[in-house]
PyMOL Python script that loads the backbone (N, CA, C, O; Angstrom):
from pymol import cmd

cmd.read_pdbstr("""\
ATOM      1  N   UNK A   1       8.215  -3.793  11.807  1.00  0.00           N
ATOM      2  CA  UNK A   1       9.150  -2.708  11.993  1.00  0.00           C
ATOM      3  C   UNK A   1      10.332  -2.904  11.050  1.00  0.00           C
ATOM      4  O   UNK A   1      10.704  -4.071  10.927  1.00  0.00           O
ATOM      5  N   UNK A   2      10.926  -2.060  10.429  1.00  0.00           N
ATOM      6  CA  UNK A   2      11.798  -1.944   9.247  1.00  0.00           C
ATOM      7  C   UNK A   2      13.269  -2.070   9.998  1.00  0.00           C
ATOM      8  O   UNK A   2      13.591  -1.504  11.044  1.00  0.00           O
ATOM      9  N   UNK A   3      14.015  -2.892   9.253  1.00  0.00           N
ATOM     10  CA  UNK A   3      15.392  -3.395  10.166  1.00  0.00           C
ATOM     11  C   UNK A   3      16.439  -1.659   9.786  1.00  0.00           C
ATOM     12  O   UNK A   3      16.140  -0.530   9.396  1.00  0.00           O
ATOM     13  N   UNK A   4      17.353  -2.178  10.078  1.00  0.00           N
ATOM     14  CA  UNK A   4      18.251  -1.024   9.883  1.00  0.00           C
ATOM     15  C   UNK A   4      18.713  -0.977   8.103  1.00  0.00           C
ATOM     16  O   UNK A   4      19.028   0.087   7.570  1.00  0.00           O
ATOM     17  N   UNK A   5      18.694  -1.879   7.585  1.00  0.00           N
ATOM     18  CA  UNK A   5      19.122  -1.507   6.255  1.00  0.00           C
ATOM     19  C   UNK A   5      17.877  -1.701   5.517  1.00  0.00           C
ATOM     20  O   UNK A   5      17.783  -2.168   4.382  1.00  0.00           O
ATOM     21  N   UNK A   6      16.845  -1.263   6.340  1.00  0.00           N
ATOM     22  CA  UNK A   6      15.171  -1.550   5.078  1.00  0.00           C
ATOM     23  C   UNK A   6      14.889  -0.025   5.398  1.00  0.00           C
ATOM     24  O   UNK A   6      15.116   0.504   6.486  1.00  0.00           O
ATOM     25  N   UNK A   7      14.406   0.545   4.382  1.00  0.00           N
ATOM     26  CA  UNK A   7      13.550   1.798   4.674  1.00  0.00           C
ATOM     27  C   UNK A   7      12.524   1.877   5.094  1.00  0.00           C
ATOM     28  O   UNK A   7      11.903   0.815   5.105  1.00  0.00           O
ATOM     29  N   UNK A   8      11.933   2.891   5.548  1.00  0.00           N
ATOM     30  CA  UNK A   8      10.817   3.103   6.332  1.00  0.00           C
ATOM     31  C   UNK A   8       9.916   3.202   4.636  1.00  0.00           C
ATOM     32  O   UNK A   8       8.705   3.306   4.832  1.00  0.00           O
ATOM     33  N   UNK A   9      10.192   3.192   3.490  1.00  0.00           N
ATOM     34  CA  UNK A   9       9.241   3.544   3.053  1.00  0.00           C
ATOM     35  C   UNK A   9       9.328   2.645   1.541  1.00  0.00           C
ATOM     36  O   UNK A   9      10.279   1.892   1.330  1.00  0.00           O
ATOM     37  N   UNK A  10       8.501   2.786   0.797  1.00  0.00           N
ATOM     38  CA  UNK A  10       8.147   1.538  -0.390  1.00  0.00           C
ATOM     39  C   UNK A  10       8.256   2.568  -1.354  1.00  0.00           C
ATOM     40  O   UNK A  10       8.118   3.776  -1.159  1.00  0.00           O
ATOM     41  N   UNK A  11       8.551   1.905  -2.548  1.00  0.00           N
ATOM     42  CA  UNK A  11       8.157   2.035  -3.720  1.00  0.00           C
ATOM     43  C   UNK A  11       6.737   1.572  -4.343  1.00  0.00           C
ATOM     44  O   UNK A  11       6.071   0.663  -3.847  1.00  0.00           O
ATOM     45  N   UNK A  12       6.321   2.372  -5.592  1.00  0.00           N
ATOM     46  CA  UNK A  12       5.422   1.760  -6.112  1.00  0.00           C
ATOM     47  C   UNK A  12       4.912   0.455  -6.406  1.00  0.00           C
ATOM     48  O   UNK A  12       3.842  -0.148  -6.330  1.00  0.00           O
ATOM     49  N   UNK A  13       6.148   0.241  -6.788  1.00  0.00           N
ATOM     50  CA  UNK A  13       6.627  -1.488  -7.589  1.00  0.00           C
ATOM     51  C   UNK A  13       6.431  -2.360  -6.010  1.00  0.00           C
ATOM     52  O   UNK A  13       5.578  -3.200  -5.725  1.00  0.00           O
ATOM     53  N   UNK A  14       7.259  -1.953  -5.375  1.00  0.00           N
ATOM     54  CA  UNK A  14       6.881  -2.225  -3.996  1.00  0.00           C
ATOM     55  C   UNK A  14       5.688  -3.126  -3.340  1.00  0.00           C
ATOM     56  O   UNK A  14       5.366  -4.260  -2.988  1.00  0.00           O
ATOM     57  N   UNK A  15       5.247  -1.670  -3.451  1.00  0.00           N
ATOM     58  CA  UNK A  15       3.554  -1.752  -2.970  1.00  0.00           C
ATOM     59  C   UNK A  15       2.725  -2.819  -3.834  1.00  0.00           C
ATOM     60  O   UNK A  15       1.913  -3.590  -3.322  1.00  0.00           O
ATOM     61  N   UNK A  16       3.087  -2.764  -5.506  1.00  0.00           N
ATOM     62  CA  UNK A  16       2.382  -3.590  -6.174  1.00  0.00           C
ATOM     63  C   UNK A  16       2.546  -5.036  -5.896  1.00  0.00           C
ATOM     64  O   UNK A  16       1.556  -5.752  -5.747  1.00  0.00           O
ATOM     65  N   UNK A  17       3.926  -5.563  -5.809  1.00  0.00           N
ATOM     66  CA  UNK A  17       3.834  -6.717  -5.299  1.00  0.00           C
ATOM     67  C   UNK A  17       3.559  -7.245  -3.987  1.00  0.00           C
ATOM     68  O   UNK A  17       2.942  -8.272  -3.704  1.00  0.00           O
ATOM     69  N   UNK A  18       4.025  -6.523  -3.334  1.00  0.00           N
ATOM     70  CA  UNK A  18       3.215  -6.896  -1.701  1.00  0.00           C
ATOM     71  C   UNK A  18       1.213  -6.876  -2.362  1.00  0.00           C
ATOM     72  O   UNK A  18       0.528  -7.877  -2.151  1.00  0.00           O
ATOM     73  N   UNK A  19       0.791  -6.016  -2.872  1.00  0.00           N
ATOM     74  CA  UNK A  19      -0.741  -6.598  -3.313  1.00  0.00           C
ATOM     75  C   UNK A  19      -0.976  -7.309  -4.344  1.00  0.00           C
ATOM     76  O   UNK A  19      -2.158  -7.382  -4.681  1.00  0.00           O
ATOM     77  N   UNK A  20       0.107  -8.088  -5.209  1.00  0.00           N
ATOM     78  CA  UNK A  20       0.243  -8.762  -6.200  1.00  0.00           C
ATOM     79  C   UNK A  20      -0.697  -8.180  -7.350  1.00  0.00           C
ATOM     80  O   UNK A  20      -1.417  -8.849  -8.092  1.00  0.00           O
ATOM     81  N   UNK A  21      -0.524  -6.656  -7.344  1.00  0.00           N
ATOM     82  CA  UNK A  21      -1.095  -6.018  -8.779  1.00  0.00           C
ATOM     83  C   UNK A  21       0.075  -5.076  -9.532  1.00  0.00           C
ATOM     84  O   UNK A  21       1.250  -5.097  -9.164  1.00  0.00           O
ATOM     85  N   UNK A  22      -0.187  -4.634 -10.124  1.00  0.00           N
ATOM     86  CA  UNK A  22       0.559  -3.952 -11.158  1.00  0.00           C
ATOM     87  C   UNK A  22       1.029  -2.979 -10.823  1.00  0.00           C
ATOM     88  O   UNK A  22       0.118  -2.410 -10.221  1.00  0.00           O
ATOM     89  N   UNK A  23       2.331  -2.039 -10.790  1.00  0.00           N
ATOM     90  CA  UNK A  23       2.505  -0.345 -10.362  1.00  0.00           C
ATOM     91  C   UNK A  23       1.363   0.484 -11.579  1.00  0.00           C
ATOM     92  O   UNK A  23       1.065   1.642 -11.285  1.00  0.00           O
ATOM     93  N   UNK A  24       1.068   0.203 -12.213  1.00  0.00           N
ATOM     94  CA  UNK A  24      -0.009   0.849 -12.957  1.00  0.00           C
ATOM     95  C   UNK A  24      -1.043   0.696 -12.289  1.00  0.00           C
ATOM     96  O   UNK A  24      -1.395   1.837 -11.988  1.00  0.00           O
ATOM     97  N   UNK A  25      -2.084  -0.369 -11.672  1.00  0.00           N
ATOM     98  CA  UNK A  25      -3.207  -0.369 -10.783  1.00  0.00           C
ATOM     99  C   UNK A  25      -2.472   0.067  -9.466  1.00  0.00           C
ATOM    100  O   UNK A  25      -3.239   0.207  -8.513  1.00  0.00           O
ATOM    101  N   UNK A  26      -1.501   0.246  -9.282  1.00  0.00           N
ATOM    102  CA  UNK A  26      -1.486   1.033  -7.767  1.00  0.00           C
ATOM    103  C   UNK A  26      -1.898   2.253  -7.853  1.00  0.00           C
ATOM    104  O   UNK A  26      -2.660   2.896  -7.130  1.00  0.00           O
ATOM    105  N   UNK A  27      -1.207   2.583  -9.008  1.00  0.00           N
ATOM    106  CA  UNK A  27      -1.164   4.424  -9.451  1.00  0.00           C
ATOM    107  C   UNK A  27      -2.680   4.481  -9.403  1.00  0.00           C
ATOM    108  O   UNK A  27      -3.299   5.201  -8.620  1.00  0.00           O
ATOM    109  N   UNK A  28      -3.177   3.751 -10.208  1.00  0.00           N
ATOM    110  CA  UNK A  28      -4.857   4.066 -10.309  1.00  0.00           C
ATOM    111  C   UNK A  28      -5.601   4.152  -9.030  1.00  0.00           C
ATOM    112  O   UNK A  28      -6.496   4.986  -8.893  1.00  0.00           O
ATOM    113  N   UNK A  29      -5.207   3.171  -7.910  1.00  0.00           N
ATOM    114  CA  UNK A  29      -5.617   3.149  -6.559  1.00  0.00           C
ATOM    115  C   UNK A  29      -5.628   4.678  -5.814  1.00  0.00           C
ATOM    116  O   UNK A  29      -6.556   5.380  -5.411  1.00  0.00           O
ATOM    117  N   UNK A  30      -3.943   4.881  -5.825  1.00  0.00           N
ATOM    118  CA  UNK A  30      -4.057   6.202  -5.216  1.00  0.00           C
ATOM    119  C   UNK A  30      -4.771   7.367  -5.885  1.00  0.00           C
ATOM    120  O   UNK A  30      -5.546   8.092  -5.261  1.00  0.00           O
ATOM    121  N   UNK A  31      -4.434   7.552  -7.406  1.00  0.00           N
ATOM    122  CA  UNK A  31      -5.432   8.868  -7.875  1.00  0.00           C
ATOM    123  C   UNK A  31      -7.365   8.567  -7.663  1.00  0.00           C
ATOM    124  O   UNK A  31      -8.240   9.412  -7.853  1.00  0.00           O
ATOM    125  N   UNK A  32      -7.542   7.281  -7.276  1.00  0.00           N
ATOM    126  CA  UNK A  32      -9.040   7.485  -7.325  1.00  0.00           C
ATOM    127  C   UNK A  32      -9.060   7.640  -5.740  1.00  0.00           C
ATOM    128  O   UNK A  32     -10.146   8.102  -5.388  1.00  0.00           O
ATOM    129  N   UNK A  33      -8.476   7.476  -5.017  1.00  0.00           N
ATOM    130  CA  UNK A  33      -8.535   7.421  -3.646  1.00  0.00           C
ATOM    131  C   UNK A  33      -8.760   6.233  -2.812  1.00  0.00           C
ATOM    132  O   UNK A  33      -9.307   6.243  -1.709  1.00  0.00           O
ATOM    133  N   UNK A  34      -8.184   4.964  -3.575  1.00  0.00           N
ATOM    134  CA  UNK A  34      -9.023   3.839  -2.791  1.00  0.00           C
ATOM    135  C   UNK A  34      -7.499   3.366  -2.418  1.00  0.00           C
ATOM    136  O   UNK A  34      -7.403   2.692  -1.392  1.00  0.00           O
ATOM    137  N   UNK A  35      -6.584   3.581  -2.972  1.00  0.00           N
ATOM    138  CA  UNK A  35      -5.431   2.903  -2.651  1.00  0.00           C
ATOM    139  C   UNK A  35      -4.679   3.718  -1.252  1.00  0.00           C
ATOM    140  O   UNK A  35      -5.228   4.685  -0.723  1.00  0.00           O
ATOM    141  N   UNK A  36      -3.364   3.162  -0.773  1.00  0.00           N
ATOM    142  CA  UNK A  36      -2.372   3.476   0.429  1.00  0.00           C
ATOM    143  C   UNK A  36      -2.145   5.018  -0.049  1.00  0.00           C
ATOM    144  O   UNK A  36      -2.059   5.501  -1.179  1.00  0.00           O
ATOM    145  N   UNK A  37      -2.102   5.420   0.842  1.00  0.00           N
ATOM    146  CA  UNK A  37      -1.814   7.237   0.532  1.00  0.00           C
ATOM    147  C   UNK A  37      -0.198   7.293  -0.129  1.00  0.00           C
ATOM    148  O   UNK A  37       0.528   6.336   0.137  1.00  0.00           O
ATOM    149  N   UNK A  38       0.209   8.122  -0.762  1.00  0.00           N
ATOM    150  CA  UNK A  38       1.839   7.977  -0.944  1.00  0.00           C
ATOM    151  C   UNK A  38       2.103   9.476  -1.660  1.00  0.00           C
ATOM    152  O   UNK A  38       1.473  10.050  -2.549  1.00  0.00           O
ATOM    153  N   UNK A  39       3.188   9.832  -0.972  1.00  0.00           N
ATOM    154  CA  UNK A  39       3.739  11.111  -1.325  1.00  0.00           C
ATOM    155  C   UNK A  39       4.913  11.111  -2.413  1.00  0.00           C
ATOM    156  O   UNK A  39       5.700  10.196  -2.654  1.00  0.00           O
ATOM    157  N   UNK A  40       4.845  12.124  -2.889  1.00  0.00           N
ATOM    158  CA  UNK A  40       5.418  12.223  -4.261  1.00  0.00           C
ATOM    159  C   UNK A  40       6.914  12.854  -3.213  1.00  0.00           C
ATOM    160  O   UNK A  40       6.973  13.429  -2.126  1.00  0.00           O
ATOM    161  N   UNK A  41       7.831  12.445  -4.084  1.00  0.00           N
ATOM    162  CA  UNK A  41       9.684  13.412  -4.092  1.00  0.00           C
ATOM    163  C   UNK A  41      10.059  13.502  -5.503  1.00  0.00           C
ATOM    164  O   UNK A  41       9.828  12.490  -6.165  1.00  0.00           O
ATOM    165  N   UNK A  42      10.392  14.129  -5.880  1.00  0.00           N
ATOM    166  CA  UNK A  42      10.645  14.001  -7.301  1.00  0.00           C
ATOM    167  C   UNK A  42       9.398  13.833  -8.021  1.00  0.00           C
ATOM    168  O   UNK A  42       8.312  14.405  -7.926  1.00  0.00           O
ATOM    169  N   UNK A  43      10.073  12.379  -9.182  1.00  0.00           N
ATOM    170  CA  UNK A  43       9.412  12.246 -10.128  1.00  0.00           C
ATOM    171  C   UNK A  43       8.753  10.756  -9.472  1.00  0.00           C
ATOM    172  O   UNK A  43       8.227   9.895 -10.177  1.00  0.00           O
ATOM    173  N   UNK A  44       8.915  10.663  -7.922  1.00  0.00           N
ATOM    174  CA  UNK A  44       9.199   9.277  -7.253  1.00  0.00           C
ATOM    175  C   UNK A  44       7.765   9.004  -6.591  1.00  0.00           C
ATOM    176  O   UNK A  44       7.187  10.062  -6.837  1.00  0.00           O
ATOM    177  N   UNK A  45       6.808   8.154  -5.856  1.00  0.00           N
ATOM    178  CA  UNK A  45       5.717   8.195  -5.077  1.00  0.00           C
ATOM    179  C   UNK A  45       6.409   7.546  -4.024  1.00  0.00           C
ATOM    180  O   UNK A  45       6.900   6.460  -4.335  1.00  0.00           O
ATOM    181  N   UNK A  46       6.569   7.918  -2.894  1.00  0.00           N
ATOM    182  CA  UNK A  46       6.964   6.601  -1.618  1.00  0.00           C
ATOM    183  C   UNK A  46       6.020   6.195  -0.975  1.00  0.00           C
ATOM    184  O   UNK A  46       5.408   7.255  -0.843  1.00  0.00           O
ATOM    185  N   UNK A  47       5.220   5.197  -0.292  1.00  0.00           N
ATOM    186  CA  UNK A  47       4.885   4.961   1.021  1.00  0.00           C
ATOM    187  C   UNK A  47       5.095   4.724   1.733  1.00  0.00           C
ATOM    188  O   UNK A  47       5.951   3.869   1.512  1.00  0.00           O
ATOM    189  N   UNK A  48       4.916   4.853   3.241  1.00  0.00           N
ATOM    190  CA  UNK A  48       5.137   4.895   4.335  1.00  0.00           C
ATOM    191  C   UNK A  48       4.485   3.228   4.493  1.00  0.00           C
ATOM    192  O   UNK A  48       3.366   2.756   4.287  1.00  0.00           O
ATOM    193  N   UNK A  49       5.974   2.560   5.025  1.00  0.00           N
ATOM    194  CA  UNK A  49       5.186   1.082   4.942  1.00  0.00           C
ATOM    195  C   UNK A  49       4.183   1.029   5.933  1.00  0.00           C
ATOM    196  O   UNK A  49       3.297   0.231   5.625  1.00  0.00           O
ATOM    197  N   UNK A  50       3.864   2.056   7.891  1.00  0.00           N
ATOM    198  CA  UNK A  50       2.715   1.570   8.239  1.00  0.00           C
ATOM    199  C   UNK A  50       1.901   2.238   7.401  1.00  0.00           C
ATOM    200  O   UNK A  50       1.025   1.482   6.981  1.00  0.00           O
ATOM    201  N   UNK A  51       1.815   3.345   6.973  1.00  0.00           N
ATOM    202  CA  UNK A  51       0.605   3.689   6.104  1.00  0.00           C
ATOM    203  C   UNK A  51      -0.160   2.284   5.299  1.00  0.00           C
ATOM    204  O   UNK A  51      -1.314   1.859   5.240  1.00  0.00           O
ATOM    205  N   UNK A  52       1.300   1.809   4.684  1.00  0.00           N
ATOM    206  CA  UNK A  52       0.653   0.661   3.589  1.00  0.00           C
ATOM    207  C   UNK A  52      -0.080  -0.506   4.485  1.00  0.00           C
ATOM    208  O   UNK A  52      -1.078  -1.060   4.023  1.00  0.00           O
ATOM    209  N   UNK A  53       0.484  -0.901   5.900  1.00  0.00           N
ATOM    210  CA  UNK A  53       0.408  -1.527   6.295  1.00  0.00           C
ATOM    211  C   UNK A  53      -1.097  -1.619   7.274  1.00  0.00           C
ATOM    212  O   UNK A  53      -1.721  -2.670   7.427  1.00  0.00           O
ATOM    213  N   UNK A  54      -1.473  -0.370   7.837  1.00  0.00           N
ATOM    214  CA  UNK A  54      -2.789   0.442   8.065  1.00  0.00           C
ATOM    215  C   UNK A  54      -4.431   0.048   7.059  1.00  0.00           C
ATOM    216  O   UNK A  54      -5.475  -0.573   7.256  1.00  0.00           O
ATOM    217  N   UNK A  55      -3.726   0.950   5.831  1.00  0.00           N
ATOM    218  CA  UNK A  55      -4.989   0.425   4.994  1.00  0.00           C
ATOM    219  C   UNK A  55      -5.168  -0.533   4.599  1.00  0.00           C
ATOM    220  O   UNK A  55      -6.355  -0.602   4.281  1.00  0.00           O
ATOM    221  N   UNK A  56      -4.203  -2.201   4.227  1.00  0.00           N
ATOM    222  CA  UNK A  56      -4.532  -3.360   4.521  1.00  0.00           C
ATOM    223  C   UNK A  56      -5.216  -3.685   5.078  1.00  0.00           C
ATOM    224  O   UNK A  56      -6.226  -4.232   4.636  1.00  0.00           O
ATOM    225  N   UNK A  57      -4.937  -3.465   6.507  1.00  0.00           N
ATOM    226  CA  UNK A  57      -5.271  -3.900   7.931  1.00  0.00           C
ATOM    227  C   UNK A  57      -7.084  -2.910   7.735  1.00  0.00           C
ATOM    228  O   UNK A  57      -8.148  -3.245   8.256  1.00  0.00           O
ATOM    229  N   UNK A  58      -6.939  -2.244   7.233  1.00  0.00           N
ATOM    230  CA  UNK A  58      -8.581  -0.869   7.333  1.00  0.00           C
ATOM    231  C   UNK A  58      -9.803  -1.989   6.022  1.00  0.00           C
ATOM    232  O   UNK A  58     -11.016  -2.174   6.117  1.00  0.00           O
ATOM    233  N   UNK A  59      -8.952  -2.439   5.082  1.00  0.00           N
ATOM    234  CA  UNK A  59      -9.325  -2.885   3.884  1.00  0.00           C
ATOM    235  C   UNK A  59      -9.759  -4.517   4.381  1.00  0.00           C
ATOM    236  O   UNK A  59     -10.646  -5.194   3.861  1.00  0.00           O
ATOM    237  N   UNK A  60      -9.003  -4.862   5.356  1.00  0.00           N
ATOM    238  CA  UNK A  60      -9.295  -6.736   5.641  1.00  0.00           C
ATOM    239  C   UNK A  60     -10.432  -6.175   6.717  1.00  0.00           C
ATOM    240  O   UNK A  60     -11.378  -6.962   6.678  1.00  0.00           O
ATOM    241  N   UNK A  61     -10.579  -5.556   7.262  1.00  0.00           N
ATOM    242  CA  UNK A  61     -11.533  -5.709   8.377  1.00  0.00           C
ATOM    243  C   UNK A  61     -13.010  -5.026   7.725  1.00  0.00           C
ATOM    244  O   UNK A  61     -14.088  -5.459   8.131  1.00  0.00           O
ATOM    245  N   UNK A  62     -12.959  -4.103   6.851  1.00  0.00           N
ATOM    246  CA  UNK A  62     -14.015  -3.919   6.116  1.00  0.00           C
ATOM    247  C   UNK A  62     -14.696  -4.690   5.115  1.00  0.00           C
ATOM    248  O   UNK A  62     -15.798  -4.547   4.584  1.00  0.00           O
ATOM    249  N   UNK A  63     -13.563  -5.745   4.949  1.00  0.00           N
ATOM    250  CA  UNK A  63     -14.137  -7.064   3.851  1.00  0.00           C
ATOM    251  C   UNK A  63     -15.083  -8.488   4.827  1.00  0.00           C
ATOM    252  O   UNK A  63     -14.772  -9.196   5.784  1.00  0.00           O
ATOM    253  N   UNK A  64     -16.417  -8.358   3.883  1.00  0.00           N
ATOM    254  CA  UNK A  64     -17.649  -8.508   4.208  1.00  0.00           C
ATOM    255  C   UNK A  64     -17.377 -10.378   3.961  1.00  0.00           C
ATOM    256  O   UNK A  64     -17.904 -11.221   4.686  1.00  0.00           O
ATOM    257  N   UNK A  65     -16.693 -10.617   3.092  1.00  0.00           N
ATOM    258  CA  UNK A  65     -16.258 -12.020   2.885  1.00  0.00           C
ATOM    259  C   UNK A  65     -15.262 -12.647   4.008  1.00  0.00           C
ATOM    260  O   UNK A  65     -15.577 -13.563   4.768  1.00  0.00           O
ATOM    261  N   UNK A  66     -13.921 -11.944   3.971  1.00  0.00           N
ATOM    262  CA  UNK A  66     -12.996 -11.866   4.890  1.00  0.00           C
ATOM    263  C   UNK A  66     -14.161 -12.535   6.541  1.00  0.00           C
ATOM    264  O   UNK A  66     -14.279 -13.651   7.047  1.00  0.00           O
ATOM    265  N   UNK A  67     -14.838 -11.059   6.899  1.00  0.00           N
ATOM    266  CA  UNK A  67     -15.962 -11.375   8.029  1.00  0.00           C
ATOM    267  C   UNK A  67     -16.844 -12.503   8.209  1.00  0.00           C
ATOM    268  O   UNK A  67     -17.395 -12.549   9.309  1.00  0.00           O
ATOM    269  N   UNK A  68     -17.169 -13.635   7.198  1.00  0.00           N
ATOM    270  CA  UNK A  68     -17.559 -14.509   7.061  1.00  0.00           C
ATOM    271  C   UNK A  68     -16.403 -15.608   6.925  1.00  0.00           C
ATOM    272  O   UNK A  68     -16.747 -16.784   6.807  1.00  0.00           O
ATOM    273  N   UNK A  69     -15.329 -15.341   6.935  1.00  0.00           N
ATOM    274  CA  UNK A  69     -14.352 -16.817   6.705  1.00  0.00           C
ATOM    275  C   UNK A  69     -14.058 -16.620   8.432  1.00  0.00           C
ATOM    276  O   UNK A  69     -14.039 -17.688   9.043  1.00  0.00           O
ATOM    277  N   UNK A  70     -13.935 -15.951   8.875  1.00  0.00           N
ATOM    278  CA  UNK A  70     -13.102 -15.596  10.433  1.00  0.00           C
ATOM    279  C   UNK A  70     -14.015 -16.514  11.585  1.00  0.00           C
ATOM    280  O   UNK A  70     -13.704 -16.494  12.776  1.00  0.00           O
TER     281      UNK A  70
END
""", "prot")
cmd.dss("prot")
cmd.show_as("cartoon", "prot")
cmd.util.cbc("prot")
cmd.orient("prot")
């Protein structure tokens, strides 16, 4: 849960380091559809950190390796 001076929502750059990839492979994530959903304002993308926090959580439990270390 996001404290009072954290936003409810991420940046690209954000997002990239919480998955330790690039804001360029994020961008690629969301336009192919495999990445965290994120809405545009501007010229800006935000996510919604449970969103981000959701498809992690959708992405670890569908991992077939992950299911074998547990």
């Amino acid at each position: 849960m996001p404290t009072e001076t954290e936003s409810p929502y991420m940046t690209t750059k954000e997002v990239a380091a919480l998955l330790r990839k690039t804001p360029h492979a994020v961008r690629q994530m969301r336009h192919r559809g495999v990445g965290p959903k994120g809405t545009r304002y501007g010229r800006e993308v935000l996510y919604l950190r449970t969103v981000v926090a959701a498809w992690r959580a959708a992405r670890e439990s569908n991992d077939p390796l992950a299911q074998r270390a547990a």
